[in-house]
N, C-alpha and C positions, 0 to 999 in steps of 0.2 A: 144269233142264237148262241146259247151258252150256258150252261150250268143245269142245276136241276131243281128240285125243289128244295128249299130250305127256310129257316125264322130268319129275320131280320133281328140283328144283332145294332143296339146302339154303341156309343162310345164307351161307356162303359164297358160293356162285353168285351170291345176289342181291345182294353188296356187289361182287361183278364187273361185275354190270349198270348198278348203279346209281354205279359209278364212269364206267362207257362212257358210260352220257347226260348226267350232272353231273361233267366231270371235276376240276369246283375242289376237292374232296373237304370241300366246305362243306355236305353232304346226307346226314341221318340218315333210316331207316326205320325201318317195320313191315309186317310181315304181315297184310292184312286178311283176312278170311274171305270167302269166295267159293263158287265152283265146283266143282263135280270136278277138273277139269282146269286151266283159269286160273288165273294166279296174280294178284293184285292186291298193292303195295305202295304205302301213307301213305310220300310221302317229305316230311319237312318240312326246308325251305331256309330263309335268312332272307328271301329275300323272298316267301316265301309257302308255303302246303300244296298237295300235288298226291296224283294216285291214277298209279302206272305200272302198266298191263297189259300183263300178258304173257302173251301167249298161247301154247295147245298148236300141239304141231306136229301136220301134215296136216288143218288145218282145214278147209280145204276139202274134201274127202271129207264132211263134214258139209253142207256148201253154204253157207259163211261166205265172205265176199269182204267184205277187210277194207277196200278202199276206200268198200264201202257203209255199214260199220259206222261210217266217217269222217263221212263224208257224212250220216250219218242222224245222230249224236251232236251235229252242229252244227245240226243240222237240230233237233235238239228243244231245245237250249239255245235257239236264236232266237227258239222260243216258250215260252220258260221252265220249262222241263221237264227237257231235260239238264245234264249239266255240261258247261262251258265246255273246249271242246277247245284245249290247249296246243300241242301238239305232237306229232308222228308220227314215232317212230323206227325209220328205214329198215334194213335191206332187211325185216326183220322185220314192219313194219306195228304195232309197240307203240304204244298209246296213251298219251297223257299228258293230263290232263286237270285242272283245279282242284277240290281236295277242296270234297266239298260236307257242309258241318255239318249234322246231325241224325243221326238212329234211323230203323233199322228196325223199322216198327210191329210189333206185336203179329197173327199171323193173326186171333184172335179181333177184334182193334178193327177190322181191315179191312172183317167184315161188318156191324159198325153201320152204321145209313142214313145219319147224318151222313159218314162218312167212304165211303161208298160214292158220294155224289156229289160227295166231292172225286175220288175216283179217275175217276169218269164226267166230271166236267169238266178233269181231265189227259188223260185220252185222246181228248176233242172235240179236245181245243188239238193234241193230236200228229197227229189226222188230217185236223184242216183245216189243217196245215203244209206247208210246202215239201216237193215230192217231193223223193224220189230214184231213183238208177238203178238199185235193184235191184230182182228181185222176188219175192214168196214165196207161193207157191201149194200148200196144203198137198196139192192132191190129189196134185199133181207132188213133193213133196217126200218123200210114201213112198214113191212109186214109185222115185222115184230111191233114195231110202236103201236101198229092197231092190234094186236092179242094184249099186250097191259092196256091202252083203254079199256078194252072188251072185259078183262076181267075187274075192271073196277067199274063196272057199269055206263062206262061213257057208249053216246050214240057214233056212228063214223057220219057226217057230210054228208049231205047228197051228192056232193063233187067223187066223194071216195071212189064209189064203183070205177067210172067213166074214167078216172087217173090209173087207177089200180092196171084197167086194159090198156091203156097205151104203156104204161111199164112192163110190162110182160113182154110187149110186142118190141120196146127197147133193148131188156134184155135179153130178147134174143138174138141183138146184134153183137150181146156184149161178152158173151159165152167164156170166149177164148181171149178176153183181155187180160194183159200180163200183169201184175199185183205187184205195184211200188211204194215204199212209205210215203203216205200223204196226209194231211194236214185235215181238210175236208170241212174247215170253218172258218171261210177266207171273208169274218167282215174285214170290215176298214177298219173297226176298234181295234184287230190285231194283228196291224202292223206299225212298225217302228221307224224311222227314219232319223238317220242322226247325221243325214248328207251325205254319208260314205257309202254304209252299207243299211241297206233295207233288213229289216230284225222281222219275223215273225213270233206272235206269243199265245198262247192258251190252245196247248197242244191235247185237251182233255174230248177229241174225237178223232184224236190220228189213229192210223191203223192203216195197213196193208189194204193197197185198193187201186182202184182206175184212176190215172191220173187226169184223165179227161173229165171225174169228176171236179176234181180241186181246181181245174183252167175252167169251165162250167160255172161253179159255185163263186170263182173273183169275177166270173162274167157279169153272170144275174148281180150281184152283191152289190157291184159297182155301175150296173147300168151301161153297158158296153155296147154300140151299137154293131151292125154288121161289120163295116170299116174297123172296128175298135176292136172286135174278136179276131180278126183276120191280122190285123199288127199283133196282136198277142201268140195265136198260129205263129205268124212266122217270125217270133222274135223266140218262141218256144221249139220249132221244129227245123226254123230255115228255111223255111217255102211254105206256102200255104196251097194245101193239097186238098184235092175235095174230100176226098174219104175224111180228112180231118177235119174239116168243117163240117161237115154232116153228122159226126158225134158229137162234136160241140153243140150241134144244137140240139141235139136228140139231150143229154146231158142236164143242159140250161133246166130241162121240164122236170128231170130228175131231183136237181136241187131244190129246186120249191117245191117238190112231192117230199122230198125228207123235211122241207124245214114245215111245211105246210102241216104233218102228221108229228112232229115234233109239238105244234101246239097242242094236238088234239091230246098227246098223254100229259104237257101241262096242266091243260083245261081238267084232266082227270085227277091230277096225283096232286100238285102243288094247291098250297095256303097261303099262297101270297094276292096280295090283291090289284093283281094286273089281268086284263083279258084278254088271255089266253084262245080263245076263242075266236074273238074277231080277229088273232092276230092269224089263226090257223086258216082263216075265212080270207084274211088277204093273200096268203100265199098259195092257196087254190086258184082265186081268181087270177093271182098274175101269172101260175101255168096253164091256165085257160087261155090267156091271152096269146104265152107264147104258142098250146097247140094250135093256134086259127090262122101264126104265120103264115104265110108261102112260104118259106126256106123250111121250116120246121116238119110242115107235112110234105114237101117233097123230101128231106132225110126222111121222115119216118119211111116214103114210099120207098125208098132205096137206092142204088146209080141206079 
């Protein structure tokens, strides 16, 4: 998940743009692969490489607030994490950022243990980081996604209700969790790996929040099995404690209820021609699957 809705810009378009930011017309591109929605372009200059984002329009209808995205991107460079923010082209809110060299790892190498406590020691560094001003609270973040459906006429799922009460009964374990800058968009598309250091990129839903969402959201994202959450535990905490396994998987179901309800205000707002729909229709099903666990309904039942 990523972006919001926006037109489809061809090549042309983007030598339009990218004339408006660089106009010494000394700035060649590419099209990197991304999002849905976002566009990303490698511009290389001579004095150096950069990534220009551009984003969909009405993003916020999704709950993006791109000065947070600002804010948080420099916020994880500081700890070595993001790229180095450039520059911000206004009114727009585009980011410009310094290309950051490597690969995007292989899903399958993510679950190795060695590379799983790289990813657990990139995400201690992103949450003991400078806050920022925004905040993302996934109980609030359905809710909200279904009032903009609601008011643009879309219907909620049949799944919705039946999700909606196991979140409720989620957050009420989750009351008094302590609020760290998090990330909270952990595909594989954005992460970086240049051998050294793991990079994380497209910081456009960070915000103040549960970090058990962000360890959750790499879980489901990457297919992590019990063994493979439990090396993430305790390559993030130093022991694997139950109370911490038992959010974790409480959590897991949270993340496909935002990304699940994420479709449903695409299927509403956006003119793009993807389905939206069935894609909101797969991430209901796969928190279905995870409520029918054994480990998942005994967290929910409690110790």
């Amino acid at each position: 998940m990523t972006g919001g809705g926006g037109d489809a810009r061809d090549r042309a378009g983007f030598e339009e743009i990218v004339r408006r930011v660089w106009p010494d017309g000394r700035s060649g591109f590419a099209v990197l692969g991304g999002g849905i929605t976002n566009h990303n372009l490698k511009i290389t200059r001579p004095d150096g490489t950069y990534v220009l984002r551009i984003s969909g329009k009405d993003t916020a209808l999704l709950g993006i607030d791109r000065s947070v995205e600002v804010q948080a991107t420099r916020a994880a460079a500081a700890v070595g994490v993001g790229p180095e923010v450039v520059d911000v082209v206004q009114p727009e809110g585009w980011l410009v950022t310094r290309f950051v060299e490597g690969a995007i790892p292989q899903v399958e190498r993510m679950r190795e243990p060695g590379m799983l406590r790289r990813v657990a020691a990139t995400l201690r560094a992103v949450h003991a980081g400078p806050p920022v001003h925004g905040r993302f609270n996934a109980f609030r973040v359905v809710e909200d996604y279904r009032t903009t459906a609601f008011e643009r006429g879309a219907e909620m799922p049949a799944a919705y209700a039946g999700a909606r009460q196991v979140a409720r009964r989620i957050e009420h374990t989750r009351r008094a969790a302590p609020e760290r800058s998090c990330h909270n968009d952990l595909l594989n598309a954005n992460f970086i790996d240049d051998g050294h250091r793991l990079r994380i990129v497209d910081w456009e839903y960070a915000g103040m929040g549960d970090v058990f969402f962000d360890l959750a959201n790499f879980s489901v994202n990457h297919g992590l099995d019990e063994g493979e959450r439990d090396t993430l535990l305790e390559a993030y905490f130093g022991a694997v404690r139950p109370a911490d396994r038992r959010v974790l998987e409480l959590m897991r179901f949270m993340s496909d209820f935002r990304e699940a309800m994420w479709g449903v205000v695409q299927s509403a707002v956006s003119e793009l021609d993807f389905d939206f729909a069935a894609y909101a229709d797969e991430h209901f099903a796969r928190l279905e699957r995870t409520a029918s666990e054994p480990s998942f309904q005994a967290a929910l039942a409690g110790p």
